[in-house]
C-alpha positions as CSV (number, residue, x, y, z in Angstrom):
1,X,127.0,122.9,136.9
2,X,125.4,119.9,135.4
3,X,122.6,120.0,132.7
4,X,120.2,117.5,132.4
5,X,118.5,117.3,128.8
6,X,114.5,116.0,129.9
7,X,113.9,116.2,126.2
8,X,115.2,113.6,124.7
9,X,113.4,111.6,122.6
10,X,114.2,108.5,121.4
11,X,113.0,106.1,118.7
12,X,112.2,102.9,118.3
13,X,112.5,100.2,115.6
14,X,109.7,98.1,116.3
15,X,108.8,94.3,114.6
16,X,105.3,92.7,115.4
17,X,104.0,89.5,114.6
18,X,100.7,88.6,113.3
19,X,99.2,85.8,115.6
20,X,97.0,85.3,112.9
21,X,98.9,84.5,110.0
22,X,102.5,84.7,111.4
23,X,103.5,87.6,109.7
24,X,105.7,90.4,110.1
25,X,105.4,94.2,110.3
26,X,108.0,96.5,110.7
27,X,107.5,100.3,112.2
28,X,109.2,103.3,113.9
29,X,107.7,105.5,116.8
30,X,108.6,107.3,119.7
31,X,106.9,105.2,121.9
32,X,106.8,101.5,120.9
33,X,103.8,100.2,123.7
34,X,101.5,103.1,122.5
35,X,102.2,102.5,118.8
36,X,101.8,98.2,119.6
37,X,98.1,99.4,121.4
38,X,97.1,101.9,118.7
39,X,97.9,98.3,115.8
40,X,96.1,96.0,118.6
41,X,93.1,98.6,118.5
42,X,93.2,98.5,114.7
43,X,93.8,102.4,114.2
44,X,96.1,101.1,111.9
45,X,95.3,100.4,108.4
46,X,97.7,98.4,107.2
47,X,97.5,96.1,110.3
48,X,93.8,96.3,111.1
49,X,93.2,92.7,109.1
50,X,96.1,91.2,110.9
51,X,95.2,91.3,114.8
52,X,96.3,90.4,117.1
53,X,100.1,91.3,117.1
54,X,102.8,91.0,119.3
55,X,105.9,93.2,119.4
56,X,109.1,90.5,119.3
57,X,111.8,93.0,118.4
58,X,112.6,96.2,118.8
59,X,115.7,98.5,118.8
60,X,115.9,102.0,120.5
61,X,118.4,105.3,119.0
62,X,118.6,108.9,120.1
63,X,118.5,110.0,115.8
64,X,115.7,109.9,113.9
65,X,117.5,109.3,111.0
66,X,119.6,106.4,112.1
67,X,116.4,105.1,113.4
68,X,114.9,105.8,110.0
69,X,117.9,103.7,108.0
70,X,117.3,100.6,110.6
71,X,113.7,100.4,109.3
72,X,114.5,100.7,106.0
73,X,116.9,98.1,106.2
74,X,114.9,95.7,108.0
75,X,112.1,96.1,104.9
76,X,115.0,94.6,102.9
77,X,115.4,91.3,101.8
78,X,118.6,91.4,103.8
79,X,116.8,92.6,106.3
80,X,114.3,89.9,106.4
81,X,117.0,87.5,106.4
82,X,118.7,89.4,109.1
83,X,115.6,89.0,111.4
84,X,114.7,85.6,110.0
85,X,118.5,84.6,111.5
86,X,117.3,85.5,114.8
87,X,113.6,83.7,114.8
88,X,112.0,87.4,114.4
């Protein structure tokens, strides 16, 4: 018998860009395209001033809290540098 498992959730890393002044924003969520529409919309504070942004990275992982250390890296400086590397 084979079991399926329909209720896995996996997170996402995200990285937008500000088309308006070219900065960066890094963030986590369950579901990257609702989270990037919810910034667009400006339900986000932090954001609101910086519309519109455009997701240019993101990396997906089954843990939460290996999610969680990939953000935390990526606010970094080595982080920065790490993403900088790679034109994000």
């Amino acid at each position: 018998m084979v079991l399926s498992n329909t209720n896995v959730v996996a997170y996402c890393v995200y990285v937008l860009r500000s088309a308006s002044d070219g900065k960066r924003y890094v963030g986590l969520s369950s579901d990257a395209s609702k989270r990037l529409r919810e910034h667009n919309a400006g339900k986000v504070r932090s954001t609101r001033s910086r519309r519109p942004l455009v997701l240019v990275y993101q990396e997906t992982s089954e843990s939460l809290a290996e999610a969680r250390e990939l953000e935390k890296y990526f606010k970094t400086a080595a982080g920065r540098r790490y993403l900088e590397s790679r034109g994000f």
